[in-house]
C-alpha positions in Angstrom: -68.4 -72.0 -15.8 -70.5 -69.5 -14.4 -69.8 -65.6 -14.1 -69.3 -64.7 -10.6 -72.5 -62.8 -10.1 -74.4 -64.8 -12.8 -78.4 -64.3 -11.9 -79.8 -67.9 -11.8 -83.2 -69.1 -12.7 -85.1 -71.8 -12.2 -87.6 -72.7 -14.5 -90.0 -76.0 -14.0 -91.5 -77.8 -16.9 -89.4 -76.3 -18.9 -89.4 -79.9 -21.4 -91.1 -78.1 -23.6 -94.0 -75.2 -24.7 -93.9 -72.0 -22.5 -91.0 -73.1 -19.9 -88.7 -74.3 -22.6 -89.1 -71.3 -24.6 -88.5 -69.4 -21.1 -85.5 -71.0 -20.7 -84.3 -69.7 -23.9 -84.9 -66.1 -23.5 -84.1 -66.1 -19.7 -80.8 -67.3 -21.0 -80.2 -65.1 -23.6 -81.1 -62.3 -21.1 -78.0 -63.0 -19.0 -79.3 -65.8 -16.4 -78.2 -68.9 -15.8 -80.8 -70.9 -16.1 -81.8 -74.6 -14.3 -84.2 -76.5 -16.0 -86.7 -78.6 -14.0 -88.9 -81.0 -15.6 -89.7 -84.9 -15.4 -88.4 -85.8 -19.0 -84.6 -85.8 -18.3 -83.8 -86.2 -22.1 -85.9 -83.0 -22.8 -84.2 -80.8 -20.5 -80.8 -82.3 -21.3 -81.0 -81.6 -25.1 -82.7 -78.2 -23.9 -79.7 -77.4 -22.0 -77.1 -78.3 -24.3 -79.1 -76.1 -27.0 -78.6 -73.3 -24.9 -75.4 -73.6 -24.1 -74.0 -74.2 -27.7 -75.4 -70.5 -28.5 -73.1 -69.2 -25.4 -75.4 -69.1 -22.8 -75.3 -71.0 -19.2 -77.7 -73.8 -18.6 -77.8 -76.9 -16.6 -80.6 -79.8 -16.7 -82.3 -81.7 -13.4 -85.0 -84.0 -14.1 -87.6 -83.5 -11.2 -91.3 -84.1 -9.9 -92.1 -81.3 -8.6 -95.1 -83.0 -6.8 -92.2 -85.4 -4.8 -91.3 -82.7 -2.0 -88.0 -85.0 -1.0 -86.8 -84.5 -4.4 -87.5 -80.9 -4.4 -85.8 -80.3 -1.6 -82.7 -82.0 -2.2 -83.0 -80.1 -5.2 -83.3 -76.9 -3.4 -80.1 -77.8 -1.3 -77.8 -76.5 -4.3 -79.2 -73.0 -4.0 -77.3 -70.4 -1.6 -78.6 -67.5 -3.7 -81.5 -67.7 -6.6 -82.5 -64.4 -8.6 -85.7 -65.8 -10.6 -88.2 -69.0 -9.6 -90.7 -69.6 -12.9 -93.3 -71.9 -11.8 -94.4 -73.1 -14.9 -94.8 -76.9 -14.4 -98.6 -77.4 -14.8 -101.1 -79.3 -17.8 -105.1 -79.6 -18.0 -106.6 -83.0 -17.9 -110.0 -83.8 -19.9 -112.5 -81.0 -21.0 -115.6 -83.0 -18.9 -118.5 -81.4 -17.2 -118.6 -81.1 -13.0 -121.1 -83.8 -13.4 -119.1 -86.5 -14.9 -115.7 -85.4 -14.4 -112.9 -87.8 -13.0 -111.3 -87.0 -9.6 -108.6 -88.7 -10.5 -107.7 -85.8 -12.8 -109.1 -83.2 -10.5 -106.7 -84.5 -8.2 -103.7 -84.5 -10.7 -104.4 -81.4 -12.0 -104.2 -80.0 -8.2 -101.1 -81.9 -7.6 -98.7 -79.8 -9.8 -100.5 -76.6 -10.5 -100.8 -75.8 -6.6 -99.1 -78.1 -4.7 -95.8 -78.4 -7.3 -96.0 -74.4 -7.4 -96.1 -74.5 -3.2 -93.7 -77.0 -2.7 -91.1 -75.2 -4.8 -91.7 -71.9 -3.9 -91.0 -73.4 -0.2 -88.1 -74.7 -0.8 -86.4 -71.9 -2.7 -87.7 -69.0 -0.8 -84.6 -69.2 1.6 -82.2 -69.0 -1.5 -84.2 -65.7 -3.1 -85.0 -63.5 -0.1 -80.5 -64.2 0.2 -80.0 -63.0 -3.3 -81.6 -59.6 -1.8 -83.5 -59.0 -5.4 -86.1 -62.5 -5.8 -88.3 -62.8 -8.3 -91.3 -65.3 -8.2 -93.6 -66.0 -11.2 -96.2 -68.0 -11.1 -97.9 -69.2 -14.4 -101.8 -69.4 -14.0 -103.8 -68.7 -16.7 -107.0 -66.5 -17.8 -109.1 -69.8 -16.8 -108.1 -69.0 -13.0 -109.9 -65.8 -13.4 -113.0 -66.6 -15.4 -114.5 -70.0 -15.7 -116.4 -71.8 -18.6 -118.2 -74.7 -18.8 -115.7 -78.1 -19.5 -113.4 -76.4 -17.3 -114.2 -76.6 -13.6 -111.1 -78.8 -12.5 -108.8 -77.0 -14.4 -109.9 -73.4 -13.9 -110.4 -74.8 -9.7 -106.2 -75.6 -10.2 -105.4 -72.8 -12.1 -107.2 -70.7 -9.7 -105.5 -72.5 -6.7 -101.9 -71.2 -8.1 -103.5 -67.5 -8.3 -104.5 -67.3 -4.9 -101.0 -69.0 -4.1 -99.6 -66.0 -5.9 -101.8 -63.0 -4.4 -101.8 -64.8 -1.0 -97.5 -64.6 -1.4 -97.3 -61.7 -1.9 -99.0 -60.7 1.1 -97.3 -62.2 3.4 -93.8 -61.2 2.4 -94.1 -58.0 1.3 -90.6 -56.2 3.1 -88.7 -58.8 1.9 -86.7 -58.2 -0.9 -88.9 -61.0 -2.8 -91.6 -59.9 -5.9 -94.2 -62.0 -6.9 -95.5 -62.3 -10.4 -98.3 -63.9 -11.7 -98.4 -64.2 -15.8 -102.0 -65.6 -16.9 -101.7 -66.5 -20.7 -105.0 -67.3 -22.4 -105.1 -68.9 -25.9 -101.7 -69.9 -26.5 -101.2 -73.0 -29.3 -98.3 -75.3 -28.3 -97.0 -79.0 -29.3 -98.5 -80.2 -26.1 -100.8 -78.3 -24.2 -104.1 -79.4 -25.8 -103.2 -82.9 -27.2 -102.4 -83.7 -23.3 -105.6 -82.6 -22.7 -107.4 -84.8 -24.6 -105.2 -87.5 -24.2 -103.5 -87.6 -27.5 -107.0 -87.1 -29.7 -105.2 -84.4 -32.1 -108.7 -83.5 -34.0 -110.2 -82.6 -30.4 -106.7 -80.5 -29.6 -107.1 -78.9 -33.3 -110.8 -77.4 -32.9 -109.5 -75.4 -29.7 -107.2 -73.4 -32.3 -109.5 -73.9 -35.3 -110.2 -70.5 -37.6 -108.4 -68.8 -35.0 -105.6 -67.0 -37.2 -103.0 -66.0 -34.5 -103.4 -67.9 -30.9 -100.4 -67.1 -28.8 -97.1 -68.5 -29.2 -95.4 -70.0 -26.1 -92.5 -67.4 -27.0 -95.5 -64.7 -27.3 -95.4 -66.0 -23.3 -92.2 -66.0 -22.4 -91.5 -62.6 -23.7 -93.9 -61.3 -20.9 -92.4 -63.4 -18.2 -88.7 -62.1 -19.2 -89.9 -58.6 -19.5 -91.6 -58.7 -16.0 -88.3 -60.4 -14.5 -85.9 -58.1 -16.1 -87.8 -55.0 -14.4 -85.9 -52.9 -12.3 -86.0 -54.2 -8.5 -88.6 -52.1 -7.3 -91.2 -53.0 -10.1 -93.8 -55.6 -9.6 -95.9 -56.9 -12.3 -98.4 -58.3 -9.6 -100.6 -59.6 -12.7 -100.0 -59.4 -16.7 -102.9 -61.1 -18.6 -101.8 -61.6 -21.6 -104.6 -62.8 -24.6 -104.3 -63.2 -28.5 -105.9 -60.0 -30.5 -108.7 -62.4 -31.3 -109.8 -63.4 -27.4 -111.8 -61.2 -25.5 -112.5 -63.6 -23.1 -112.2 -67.7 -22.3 -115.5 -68.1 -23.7 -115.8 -65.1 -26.5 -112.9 -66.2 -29.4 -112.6 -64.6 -33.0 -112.4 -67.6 -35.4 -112.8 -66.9 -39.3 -114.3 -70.6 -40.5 
């Protein structure tokens, strides 16, 4: 059961990488957290995890491009302290030249449109809990591009201006938005999706670099920027490896 005045959060893709280690530290902050994601066994044995170490978690598999579902989903929310919008991917590494729509489009699909339609739906439920929080994961590619990049960096920057463009519009609400832009972080999944499975293309992104970020490196800043007091905003927190200085300048010792 939940505490009366248990925070909840909502946290999308949160199968695995960055939003499943969010989940984890979210719930070990206090929160209640939902996990979102498409893989319904992932966020199951997630949220069984969780709850076995004493914390409060339930599982929902969702699309968060399917704007029915998200808004059936949204109909369980009166009151919702933190949204994480971290459902998102790259698809391919191709120049503009010969790059596929297809994954332009896809790429679009969740990093913007998921992000809008779930911020949409759940804004009702956190300007009511009187102390919202929305994050927003983009990345350092929605700031800076580099060449292989265009779709992804044209997404990612899609989900910044979401963010800053928010922000905006509600400030005087008792709703803070938060946008967390990771750079180099090594997970099980991020850069193997990428390439479609090819695990020696997915290596050479991390190769002779000694300490990429972790997704709980990520997940750290996201809890620390929710757990703020009320009237703190962390409008943006890059947050890089030691050995980035930028998305196209990388330390790597080979």
């Amino acid at each position: 059961m939940t505490a009366p005045g248990t925070p909840i959060a909502v946290i999308t893709g949160a199968s695995s990488g960055i939003g499943a280690a969010t989940a984890r530290q979210l719930a070990a902050a206090g929160y209640r957290v939902v996990l979102t994601a498409r893989r319904k066994d992932r966020v199951e044995a997630l949220a069984a995890e969780i709850n076995e170490a004493g914390h409060q978690a339930t599982a929902y598999a969702l699309d968060v491009t399917d704007r029915a579902a998200v808004d059936e989903f949204a109909t369980a929310f009166r009151t919702l302290a933190v949204l994480v919008n971290n459902a998102g991917g790259a698809l391919g590494a191709d120049p503009v030249a010969t790059g596929d729509p297809a994954d332009w489009r896809q790429m679009y699909e969740v990093n913007v449109i998921g992000t809008l339609h779930m911020t949409q739906a759940l804004l009702p439920a956190l300007t009511a809990s009187g102390d919202g929080t929305v994050v927003v994961l983009s990345s350092t590619a929605g700031h800076s591009t580099y060449e292989g990049g265009a779709g992804y960096v044209a997404a990612k920057n899609g989900a910044r201006v979401l963010a800053e463009t928010l922000r905006l519009e509600i400030v005087g609400t008792p709703v803070r938005v938060i946008e967390i832009a990771p750079g180099m972080v090594k997970t099980d999944e991020f850069a193997t999706t990428r390439f479609r499975g090819d695990t020696d293309k997915a290596a050479k992104v991390y190769a002779g670099v000694a300490e990429p970020l972790t997704a709980d490196d990520v997940a750290d800043t996201i809890t620390w920027a929710c757990t703020r007091p009320p009237h703190v905003n962390i409008d943006l927190l890059v947050v890089r490896p030691r050995a980035q200085a930028s998305n196209t300048k990388v330390h790597r010792e080979l």
